[in-house]
Biopython code that builds the backbone (N, CA, C, O; Angstrom):
import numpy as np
from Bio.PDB.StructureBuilder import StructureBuilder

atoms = [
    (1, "UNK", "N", (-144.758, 9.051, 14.154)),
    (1, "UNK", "CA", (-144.977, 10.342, 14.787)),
    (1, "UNK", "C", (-143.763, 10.665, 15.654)),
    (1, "UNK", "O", (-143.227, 9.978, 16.523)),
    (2, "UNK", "N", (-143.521, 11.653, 15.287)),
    (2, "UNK", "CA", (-142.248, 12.251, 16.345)),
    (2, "UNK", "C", (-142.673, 13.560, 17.535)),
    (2, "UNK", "O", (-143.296, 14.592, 17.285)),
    (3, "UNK", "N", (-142.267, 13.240, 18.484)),
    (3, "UNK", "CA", (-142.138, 14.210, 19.729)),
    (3, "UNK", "C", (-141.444, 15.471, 19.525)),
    (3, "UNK", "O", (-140.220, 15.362, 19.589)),
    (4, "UNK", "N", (-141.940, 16.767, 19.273)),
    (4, "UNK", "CA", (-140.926, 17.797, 19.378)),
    (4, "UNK", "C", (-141.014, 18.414, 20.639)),
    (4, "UNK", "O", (-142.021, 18.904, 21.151)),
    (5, "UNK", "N", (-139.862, 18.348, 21.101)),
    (5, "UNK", "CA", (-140.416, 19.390, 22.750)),
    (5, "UNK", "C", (-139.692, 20.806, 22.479)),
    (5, "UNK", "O", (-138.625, 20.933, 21.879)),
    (6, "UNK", "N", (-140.528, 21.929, 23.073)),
    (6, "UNK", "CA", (-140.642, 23.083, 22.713)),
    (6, "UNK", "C", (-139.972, 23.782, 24.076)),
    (6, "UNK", "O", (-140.461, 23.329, 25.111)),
    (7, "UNK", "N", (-138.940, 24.806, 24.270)),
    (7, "UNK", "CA", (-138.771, 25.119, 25.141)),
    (7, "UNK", "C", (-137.968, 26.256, 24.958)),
    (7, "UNK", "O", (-137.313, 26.437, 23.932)),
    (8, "UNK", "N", (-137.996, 27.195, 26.110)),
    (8, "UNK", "CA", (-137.092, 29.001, 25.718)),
    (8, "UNK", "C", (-137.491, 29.623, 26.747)),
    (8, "UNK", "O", (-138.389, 29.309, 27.530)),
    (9, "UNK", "N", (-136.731, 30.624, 26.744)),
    (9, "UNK", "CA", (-137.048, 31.581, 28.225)),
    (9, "UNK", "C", (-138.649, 32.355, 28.075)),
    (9, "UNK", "O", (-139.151, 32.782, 29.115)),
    (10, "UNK", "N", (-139.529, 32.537, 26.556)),
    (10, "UNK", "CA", (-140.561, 32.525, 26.755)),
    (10, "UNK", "C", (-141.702, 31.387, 26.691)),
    (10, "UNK", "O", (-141.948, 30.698, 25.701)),
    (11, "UNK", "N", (-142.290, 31.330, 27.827)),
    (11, "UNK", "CA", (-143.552, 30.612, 27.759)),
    (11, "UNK", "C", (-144.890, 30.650, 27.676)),
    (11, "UNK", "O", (-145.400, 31.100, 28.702)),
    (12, "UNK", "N", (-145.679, 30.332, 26.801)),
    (12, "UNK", "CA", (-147.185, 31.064, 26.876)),
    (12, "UNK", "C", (-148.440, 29.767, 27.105)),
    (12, "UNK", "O", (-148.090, 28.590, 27.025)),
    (13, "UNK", "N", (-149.668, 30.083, 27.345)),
    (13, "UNK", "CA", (-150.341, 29.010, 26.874)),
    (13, "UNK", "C", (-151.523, 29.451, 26.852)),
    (13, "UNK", "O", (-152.353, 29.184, 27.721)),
    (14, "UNK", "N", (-151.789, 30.366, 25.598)),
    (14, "UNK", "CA", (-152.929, 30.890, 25.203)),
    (14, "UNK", "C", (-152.353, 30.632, 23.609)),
    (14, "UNK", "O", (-151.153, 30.441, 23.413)),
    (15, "UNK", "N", (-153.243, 30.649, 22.616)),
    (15, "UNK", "CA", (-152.489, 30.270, 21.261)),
    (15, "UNK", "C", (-152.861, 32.077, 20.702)),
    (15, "UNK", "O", (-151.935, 32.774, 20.288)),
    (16, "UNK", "N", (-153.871, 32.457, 20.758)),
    (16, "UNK", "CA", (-153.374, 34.278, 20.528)),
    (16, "UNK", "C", (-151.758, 35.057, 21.287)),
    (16, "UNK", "O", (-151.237, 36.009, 20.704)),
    (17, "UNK", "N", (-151.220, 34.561, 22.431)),
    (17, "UNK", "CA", (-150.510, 34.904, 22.804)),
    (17, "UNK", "C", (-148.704, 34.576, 22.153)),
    (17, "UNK", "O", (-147.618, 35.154, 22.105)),
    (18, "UNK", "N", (-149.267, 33.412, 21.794)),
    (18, "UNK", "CA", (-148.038, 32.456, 20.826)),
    (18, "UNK", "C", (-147.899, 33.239, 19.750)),
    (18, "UNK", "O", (-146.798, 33.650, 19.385)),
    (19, "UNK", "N", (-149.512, 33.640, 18.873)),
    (19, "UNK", "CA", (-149.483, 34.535, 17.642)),
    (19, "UNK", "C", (-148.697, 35.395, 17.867)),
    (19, "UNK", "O", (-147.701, 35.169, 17.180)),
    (20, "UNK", "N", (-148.547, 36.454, 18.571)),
    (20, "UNK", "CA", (-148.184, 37.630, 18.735)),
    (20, "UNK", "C", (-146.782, 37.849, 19.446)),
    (20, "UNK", "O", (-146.103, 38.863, 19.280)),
    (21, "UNK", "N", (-146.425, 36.775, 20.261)),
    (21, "UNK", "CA", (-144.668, 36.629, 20.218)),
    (21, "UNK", "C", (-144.333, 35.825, 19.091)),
    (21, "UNK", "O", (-143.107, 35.904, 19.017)),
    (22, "UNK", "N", (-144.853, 34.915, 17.947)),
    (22, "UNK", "CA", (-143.986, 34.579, 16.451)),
    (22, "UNK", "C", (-144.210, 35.760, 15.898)),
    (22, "UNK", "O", (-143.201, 36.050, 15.255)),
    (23, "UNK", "N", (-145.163, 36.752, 15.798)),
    (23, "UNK", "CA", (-145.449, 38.102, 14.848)),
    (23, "UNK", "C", (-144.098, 38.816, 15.385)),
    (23, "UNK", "O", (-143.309, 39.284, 14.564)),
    (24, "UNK", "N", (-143.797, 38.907, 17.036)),
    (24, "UNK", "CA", (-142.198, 40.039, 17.300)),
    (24, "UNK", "C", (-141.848, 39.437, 16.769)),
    (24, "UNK", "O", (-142.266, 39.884, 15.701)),
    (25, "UNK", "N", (-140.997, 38.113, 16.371)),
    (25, "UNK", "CA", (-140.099, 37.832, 16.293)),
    (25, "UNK", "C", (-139.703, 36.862, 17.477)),
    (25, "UNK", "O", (-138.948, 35.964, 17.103)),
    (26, "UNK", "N", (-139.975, 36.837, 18.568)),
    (26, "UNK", "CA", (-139.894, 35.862, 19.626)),
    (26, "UNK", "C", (-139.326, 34.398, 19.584)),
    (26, "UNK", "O", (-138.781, 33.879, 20.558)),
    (27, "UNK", "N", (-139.476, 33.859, 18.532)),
    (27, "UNK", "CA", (-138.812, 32.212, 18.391)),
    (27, "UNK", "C", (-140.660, 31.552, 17.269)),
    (27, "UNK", "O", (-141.512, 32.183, 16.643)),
    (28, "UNK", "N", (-140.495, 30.326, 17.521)),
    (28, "UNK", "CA", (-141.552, 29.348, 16.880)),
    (28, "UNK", "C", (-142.396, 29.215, 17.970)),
    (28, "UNK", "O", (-142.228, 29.468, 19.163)),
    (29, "UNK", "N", (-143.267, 28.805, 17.388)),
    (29, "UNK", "CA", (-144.570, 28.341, 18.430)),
    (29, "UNK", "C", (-145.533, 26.969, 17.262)),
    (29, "UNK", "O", (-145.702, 26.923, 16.044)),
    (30, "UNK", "N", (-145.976, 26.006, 18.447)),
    (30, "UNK", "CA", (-146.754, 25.188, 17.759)),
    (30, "UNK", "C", (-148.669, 25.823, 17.837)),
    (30, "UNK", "O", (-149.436, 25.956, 18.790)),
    (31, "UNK", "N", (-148.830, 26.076, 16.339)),
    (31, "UNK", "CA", (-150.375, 26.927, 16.159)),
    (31, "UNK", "C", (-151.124, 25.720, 15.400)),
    (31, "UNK", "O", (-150.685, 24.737, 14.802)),
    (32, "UNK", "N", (-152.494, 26.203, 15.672)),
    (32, "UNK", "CA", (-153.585, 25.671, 14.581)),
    (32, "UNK", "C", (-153.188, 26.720, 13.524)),
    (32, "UNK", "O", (-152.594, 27.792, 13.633)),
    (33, "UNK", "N", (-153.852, 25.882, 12.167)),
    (33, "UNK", "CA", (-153.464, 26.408, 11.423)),
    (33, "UNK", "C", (-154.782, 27.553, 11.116)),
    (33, "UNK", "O", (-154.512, 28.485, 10.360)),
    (34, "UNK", "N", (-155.604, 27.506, 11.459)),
    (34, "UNK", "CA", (-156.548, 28.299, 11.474)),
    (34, "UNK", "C", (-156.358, 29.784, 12.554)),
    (34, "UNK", "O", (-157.146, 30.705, 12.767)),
    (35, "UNK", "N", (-155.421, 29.606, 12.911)),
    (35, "UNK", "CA", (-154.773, 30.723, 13.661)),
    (35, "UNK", "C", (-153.794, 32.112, 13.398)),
    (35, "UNK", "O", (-153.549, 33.271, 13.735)),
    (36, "UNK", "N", (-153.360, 30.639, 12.244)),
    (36, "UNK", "CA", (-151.860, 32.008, 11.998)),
    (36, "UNK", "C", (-152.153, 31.838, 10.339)),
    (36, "UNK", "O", (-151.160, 31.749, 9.618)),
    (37, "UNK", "N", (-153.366, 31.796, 9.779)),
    (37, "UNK", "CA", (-153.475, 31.846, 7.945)),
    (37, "UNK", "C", (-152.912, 32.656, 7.224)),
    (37, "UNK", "O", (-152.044, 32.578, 6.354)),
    (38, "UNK", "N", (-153.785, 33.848, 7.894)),
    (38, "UNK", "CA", (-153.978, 34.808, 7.183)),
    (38, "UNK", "C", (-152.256, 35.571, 7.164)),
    (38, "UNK", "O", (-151.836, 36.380, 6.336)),
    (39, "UNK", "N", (-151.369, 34.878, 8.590)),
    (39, "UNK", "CA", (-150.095, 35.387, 8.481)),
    (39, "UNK", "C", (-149.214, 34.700, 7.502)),
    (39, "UNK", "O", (-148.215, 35.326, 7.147)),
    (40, "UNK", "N", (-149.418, 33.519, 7.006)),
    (40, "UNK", "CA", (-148.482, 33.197, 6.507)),
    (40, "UNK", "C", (-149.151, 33.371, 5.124)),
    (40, "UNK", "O", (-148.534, 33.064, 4.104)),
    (41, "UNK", "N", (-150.278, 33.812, 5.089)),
    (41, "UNK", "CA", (-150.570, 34.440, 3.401)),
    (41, "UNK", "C", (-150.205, 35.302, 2.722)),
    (41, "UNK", "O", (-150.077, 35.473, 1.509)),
    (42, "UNK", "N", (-149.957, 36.124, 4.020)),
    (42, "UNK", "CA", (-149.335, 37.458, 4.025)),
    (42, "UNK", "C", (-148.077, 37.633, 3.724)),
    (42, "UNK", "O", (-147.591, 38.571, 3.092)),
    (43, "UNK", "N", (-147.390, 36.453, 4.315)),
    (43, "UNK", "CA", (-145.938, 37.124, 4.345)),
    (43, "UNK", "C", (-145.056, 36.905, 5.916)),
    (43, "UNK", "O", (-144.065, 36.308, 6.336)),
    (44, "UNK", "N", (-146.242, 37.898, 6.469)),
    (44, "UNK", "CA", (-145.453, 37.637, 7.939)),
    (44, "UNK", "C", (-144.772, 36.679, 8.842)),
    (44, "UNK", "O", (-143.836, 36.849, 9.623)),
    (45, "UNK", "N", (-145.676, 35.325, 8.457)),
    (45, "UNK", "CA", (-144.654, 34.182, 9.297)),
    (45, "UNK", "C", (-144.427, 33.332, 8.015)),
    (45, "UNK", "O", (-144.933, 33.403, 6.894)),
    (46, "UNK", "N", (-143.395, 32.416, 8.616)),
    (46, "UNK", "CA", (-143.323, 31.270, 7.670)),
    (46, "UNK", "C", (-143.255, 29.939, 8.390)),
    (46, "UNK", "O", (-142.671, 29.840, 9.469)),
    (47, "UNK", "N", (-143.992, 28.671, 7.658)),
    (47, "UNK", "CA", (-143.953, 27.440, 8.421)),
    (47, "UNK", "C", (-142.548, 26.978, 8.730)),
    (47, "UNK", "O", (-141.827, 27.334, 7.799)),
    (48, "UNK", "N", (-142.138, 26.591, 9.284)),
    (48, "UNK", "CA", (-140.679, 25.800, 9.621)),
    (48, "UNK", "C", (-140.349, 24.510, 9.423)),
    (48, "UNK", "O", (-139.375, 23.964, 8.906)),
    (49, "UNK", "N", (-141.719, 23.974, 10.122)),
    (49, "UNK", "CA", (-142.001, 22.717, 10.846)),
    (49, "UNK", "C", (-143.154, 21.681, 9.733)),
    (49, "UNK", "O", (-143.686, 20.700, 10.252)),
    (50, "UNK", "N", (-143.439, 21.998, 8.280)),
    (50, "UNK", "CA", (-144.593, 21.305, 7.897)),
    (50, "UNK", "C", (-145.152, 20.338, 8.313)),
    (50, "UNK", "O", (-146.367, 20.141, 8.282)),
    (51, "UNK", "N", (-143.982, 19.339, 8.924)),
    (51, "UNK", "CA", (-144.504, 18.289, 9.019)),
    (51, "UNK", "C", (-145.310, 17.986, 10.569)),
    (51, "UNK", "O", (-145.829, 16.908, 10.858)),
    (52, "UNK", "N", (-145.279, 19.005, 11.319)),
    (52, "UNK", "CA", (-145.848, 19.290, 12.572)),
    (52, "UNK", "C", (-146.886, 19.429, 12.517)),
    (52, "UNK", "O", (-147.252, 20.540, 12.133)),
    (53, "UNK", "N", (-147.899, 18.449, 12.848)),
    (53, "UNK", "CA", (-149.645, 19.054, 12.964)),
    (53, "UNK", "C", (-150.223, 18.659, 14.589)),
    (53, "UNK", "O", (-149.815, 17.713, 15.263)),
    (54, "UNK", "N", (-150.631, 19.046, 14.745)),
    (54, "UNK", "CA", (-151.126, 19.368, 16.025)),
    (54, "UNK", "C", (-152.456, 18.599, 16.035)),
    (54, "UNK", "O", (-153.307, 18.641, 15.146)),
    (55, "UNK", "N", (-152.501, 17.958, 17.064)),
    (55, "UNK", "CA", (-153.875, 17.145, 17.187)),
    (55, "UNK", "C", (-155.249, 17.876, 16.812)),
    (55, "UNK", "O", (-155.521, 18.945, 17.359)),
    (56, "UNK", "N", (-155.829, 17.487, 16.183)),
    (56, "UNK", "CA", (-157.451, 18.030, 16.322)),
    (56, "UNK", "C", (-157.741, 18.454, 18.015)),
    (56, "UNK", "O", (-157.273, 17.912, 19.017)),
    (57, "UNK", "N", (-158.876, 19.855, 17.888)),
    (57, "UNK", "CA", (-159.274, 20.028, 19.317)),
    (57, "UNK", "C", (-160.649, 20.066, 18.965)),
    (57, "UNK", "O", (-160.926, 20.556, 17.870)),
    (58, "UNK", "N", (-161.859, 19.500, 19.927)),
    (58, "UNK", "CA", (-163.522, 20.165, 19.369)),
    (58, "UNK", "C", (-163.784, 21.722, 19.627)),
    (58, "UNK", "O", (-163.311, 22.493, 20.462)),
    (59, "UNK", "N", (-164.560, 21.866, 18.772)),
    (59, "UNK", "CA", (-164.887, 23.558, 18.823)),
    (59, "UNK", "C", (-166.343, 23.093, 18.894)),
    (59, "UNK", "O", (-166.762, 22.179, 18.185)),
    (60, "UNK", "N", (-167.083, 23.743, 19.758)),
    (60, "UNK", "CA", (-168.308, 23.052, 20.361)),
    (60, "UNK", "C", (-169.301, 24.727, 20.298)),
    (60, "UNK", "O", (-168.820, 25.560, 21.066)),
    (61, "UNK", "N", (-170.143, 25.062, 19.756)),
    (61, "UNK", "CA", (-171.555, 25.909, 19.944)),
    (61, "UNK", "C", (-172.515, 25.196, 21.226)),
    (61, "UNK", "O", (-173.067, 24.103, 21.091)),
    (62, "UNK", "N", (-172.583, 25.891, 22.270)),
    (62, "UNK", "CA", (-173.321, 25.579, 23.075)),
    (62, "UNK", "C", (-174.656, 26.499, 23.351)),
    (62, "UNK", "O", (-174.628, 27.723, 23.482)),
    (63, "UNK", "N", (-175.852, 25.656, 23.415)),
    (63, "UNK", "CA", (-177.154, 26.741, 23.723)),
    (63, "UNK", "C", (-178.290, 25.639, 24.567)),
    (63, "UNK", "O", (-178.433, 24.441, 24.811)),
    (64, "UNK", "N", (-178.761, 26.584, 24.736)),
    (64, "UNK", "CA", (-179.987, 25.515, 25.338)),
    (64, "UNK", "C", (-181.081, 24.926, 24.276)),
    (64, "UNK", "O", (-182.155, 25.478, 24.036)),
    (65, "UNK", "N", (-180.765, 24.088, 23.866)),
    (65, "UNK", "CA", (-181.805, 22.856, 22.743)),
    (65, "UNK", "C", (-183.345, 23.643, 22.446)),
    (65, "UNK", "O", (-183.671, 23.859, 21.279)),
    (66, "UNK", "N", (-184.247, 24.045, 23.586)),
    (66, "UNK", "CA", (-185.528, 24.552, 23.289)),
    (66, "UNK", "C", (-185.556, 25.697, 22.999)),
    (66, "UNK", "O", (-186.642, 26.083, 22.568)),
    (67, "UNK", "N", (-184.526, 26.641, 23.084)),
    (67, "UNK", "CA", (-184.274, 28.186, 22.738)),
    (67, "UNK", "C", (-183.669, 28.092, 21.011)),
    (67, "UNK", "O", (-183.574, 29.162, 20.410)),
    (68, "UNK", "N", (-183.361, 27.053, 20.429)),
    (68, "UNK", "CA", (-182.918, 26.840, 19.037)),
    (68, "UNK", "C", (-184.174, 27.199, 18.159)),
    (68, "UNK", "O", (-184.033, 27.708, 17.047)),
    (69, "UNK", "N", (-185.479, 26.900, 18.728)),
    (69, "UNK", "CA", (-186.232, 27.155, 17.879)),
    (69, "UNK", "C", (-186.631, 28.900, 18.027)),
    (69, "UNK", "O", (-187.569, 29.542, 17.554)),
    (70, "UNK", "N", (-185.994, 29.125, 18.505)),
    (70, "UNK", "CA", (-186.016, 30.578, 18.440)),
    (70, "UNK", "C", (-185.354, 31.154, 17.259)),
    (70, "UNK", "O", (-184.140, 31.134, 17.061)),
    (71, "UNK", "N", (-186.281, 31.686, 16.462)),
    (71, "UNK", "CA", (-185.322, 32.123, 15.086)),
    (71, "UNK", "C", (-184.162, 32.771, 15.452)),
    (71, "UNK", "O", (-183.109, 32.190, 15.184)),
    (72, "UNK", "N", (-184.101, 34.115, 16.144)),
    (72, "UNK", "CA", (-182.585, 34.617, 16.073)),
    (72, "UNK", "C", (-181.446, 33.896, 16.925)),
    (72, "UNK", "O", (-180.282, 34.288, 17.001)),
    (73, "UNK", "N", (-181.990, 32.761, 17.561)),
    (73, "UNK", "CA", (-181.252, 32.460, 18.156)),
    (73, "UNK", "C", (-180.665, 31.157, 17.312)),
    (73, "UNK", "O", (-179.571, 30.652, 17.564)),
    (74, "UNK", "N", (-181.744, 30.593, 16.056)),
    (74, "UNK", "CA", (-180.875, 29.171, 15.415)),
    (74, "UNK", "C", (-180.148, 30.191, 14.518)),
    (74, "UNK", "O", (-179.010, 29.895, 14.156)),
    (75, "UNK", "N", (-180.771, 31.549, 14.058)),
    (75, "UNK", "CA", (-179.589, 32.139, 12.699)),
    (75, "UNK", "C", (-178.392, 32.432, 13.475)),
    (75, "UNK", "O", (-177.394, 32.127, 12.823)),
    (76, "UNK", "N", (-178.085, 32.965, 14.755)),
    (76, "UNK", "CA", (-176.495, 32.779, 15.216)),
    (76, "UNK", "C", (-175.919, 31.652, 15.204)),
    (76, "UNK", "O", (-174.931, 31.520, 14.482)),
    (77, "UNK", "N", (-176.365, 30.610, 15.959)),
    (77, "UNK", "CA", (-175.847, 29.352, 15.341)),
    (77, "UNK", "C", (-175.751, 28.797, 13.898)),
    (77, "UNK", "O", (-174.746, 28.323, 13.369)),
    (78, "UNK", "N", (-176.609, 28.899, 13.523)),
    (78, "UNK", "CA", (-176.065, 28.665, 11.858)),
    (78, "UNK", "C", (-174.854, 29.715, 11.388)),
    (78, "UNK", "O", (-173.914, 29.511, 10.620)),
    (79, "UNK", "N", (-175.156, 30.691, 11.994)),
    (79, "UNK", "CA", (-173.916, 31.788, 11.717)),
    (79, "UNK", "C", (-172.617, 31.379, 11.630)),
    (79, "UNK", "O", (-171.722, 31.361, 10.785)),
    (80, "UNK", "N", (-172.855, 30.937, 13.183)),
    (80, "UNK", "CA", (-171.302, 30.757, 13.422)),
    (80, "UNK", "C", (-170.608, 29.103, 13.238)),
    (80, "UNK", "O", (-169.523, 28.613, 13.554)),
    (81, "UNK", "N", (-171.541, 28.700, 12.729)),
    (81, "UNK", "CA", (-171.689, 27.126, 12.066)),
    (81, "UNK", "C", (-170.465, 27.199, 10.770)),
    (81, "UNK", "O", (-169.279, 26.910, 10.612)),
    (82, "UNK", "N", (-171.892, 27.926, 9.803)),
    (82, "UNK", "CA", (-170.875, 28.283, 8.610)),
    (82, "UNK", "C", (-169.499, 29.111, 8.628)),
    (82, "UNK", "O", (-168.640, 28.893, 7.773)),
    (83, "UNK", "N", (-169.301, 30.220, 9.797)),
    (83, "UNK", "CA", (-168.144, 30.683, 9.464)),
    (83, "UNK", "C", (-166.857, 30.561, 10.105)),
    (83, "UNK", "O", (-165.838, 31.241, 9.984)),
    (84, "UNK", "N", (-167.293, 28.867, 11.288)),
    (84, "UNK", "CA", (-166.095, 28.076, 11.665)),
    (84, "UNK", "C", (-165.965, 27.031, 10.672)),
    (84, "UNK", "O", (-164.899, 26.416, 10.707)),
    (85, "UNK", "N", (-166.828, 26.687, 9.778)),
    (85, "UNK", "CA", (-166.942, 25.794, 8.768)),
    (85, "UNK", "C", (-165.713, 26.379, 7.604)),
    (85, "UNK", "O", (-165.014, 25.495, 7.109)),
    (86, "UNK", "N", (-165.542, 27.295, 7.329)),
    (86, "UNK", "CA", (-164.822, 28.325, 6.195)),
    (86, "UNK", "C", (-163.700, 28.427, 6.775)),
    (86, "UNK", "O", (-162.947, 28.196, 5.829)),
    (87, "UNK", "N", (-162.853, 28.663, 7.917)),
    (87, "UNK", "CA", (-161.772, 28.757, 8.752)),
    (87, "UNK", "C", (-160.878, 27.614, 8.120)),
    (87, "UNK", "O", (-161.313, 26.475, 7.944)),
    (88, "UNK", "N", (-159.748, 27.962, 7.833)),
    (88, "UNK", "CA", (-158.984, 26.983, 7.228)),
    (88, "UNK", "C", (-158.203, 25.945, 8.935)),
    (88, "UNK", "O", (-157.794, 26.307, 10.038)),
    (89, "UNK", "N", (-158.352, 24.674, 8.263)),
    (89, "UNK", "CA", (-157.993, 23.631, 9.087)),
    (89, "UNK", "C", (-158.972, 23.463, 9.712)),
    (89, "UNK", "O", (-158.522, 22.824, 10.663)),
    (90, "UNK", "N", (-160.383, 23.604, 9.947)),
    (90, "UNK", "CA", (-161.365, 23.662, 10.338)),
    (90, "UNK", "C", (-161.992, 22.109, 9.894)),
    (90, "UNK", "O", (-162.597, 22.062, 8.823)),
    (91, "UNK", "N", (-161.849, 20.800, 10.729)),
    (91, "UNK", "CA", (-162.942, 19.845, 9.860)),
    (91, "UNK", "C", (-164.022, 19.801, 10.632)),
    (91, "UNK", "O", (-164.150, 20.247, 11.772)),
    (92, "UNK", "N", (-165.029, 19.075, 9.762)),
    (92, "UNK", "CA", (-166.616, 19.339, 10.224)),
    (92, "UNK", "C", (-167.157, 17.787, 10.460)),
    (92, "UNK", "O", (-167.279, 17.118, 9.434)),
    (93, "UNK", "N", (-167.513, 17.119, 11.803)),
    (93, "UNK", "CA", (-167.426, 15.795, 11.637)),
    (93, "UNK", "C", (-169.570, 15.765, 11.913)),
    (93, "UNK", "O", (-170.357, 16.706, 12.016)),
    (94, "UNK", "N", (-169.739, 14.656, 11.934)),
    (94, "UNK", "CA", (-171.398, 14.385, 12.355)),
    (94, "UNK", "C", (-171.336, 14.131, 13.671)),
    (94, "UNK", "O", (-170.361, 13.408, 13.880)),
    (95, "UNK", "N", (-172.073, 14.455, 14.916)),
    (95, "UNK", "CA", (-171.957, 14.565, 15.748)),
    (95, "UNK", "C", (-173.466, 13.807, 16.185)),
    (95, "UNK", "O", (-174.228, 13.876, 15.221)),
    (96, "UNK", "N", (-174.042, 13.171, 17.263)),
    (96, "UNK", "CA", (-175.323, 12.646, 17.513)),
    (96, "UNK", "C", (-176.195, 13.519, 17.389)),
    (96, "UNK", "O", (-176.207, 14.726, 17.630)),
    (97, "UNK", "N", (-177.067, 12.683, 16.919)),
    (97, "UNK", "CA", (-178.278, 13.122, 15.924)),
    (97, "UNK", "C", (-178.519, 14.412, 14.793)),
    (97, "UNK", "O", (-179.410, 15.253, 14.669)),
    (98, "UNK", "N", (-177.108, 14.080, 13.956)),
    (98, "UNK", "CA", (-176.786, 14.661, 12.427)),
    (98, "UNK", "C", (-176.376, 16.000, 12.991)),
    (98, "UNK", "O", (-176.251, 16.847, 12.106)),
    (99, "UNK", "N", (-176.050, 16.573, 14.618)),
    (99, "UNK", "CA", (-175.752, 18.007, 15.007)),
    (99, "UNK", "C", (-174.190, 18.029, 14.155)),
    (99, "UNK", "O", (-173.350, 17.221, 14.551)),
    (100, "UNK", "N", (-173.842, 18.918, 13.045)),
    (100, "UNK", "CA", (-172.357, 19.639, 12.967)),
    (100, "UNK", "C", (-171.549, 19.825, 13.890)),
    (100, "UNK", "O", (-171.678, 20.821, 14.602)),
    (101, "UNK", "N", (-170.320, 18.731, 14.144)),
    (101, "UNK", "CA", (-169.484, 19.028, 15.088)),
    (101, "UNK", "C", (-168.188, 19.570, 14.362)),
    (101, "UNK", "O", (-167.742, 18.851, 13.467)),
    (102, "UNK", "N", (-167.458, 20.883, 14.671)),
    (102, "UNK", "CA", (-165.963, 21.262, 14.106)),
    (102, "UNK", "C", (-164.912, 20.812, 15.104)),
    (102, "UNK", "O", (-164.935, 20.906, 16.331)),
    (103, "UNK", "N", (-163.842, 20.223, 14.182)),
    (103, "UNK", "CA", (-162.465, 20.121, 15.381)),
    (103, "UNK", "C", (-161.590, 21.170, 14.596)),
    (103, "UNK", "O", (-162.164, 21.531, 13.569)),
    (104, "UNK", "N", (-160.649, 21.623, 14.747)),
    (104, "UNK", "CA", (-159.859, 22.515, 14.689)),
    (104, "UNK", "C", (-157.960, 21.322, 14.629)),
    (104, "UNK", "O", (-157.501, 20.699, 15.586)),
    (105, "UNK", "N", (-157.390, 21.409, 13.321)),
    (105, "UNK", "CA", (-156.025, 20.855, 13.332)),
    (105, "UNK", "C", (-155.408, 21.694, 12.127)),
    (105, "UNK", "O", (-154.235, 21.525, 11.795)),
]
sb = StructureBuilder()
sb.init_structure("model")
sb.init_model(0)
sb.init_chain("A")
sb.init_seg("    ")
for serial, (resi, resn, name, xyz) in enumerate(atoms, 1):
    if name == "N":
        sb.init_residue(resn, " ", resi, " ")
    sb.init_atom(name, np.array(xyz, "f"), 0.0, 1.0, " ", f" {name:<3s}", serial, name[0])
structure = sb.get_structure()
């Protein structure tokens, strides 16, 4: 594993904010790849760095456990289950007691 250190007269640390200075033109930024897809499907950016991956982060659904059995409240969670599940770079690990946990790399 190699260290890249990242540095320039702009600095951000929001990863939407990174999106949108690599979209000007601004320099590189290190993204999930579930961030910038749909740009480099497009056209708009291009990878530089392939061999750069960025640690996994958890992406966590939080609710209160006895309100789950609330139908509209488990179909948002299942909602948004499946459609961080579909997000590219998105993995889906088992989490205690069989709950779907996503990390994001």
């Amino acid at each position: 594993m190699h260290a890249i250190a990242l540095s320039g007269r702009l600095t951000v640390d929001h990863g939407l904010a990174a999106r949108e200075a690599v979209v000007q033109g601004r320099g590189i930024a290190a993204c999930h790849i579930w961030l910038v897809d749909d740009l480099l499907k497009d056209g708009t950016v291009e990878r530089v760095l392939p061999e750069l991956v960025l640690e996994p982060v958890p992406l966590s659904i939080l609710f209160v456990p006895a309100r789950a059995r609330i139908a509209r409240v488990r179909l948002v969670i299942d909602t948004l289950a499946a459609f961080l599940s579909e997000l590219p770079g998105i993995q889906s690990a088992t989490g205690q007691g069989g709950q779907s946990r996503h990390s994001s790399g």
